[in-house]
C-alpha positions in Angstrom: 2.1 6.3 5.5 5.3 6.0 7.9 3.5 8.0 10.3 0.4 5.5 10.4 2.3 2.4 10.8 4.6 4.0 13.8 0.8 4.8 15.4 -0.3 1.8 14.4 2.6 0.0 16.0 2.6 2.2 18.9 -0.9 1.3 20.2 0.2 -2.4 19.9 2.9 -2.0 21.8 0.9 0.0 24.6 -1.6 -3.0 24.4 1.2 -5.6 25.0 2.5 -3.9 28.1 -1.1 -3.5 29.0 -1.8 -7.2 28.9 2.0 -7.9 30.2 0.9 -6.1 33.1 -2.5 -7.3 33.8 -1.3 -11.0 33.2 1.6 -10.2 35.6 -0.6 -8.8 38.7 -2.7 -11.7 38.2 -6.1 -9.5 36.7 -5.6 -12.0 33.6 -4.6 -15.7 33.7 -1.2 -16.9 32.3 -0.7 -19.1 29.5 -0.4 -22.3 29.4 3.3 -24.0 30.6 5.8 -21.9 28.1 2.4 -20.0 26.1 2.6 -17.3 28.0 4.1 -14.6 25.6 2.5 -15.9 23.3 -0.9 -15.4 25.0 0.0 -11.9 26.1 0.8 -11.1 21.9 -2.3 -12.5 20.6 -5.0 -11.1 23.3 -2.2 -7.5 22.8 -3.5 -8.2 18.9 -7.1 -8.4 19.4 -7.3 -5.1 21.6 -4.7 -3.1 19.3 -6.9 -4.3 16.2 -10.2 -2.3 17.4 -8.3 0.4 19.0 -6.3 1.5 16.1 -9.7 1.2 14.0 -11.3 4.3 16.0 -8.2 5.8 17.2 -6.2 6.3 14.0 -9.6 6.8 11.5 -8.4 10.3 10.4 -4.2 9.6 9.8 -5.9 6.1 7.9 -8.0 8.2 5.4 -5.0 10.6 4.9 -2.9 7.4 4.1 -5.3 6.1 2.0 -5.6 9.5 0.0 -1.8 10.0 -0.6 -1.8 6.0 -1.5 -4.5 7.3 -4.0 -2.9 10.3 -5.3 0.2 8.4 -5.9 -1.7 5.4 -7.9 -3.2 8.4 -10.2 -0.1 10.0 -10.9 1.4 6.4 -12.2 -1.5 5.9 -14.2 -1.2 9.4 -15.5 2.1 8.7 -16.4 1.7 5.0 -17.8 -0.8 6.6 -20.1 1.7 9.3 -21.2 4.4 7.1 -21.9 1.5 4.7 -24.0 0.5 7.5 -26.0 4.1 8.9 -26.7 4.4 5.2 -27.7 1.6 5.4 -30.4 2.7 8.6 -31.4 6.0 7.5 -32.2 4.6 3.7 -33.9 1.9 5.6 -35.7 4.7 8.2 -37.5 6.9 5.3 -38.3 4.2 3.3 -40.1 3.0 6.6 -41.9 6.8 7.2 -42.9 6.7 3.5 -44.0 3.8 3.7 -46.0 4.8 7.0 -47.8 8.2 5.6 -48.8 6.5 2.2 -50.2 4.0 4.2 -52.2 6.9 6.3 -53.7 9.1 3.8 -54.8 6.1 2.2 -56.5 5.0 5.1 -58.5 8.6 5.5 -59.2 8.7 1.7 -61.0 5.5 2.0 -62.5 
């Protein structure tokens, strides 16, 4: 998951020197009075968006998969600790019930 976000962040930062440069030689036009880094990051945004899409499809679904894996295992787990739970509550209420039942035939 590091991986993809340094990949991710890589490509935007090649898009924003991109732009930097084509704003600077003029292929581009500059923002407006003081806007001008802010141009150059959002237009950097809108070409690191689609690029990363195709670029980093593969190191995505491998992300997503280990994401996935790990959301199983916790559920896996959960569900352990749930059932150890019941285990444990279903004992106690059987131990509960038997000592009840012998004290009453006891009195009676």
């Amino acid at each position: 998951m590091l991986r993809y976000t340094l990949m991710r962040l890589g490509i935007f930062v090649g898009s924003f020197v991109f732009v930097w440069g084509l704003v600077y030689v003029g292929v581009l036009p500059r923002g407006l009075g003081g806007s001008n880094f802010l141009w150059v990051l959002l237009l950097a945004m809108v070409i690191s968006a689609p690029v990363s899409f195709i670029v980093l499809r593969g190191q995505r679904d491998r992300a997503s998969a280990q994401i996935i894996d790990r959301v199983d295992r916790a559920k896996a787990s959960m569900e352990a600790n749930r059932t150890q739970e019941d285990v444990a509550d279903d004992a106690a209420r059987a131990s509960a019930a038997q000592g009840s039942a012998g004290r009453t035939a006891q009195t009676g």
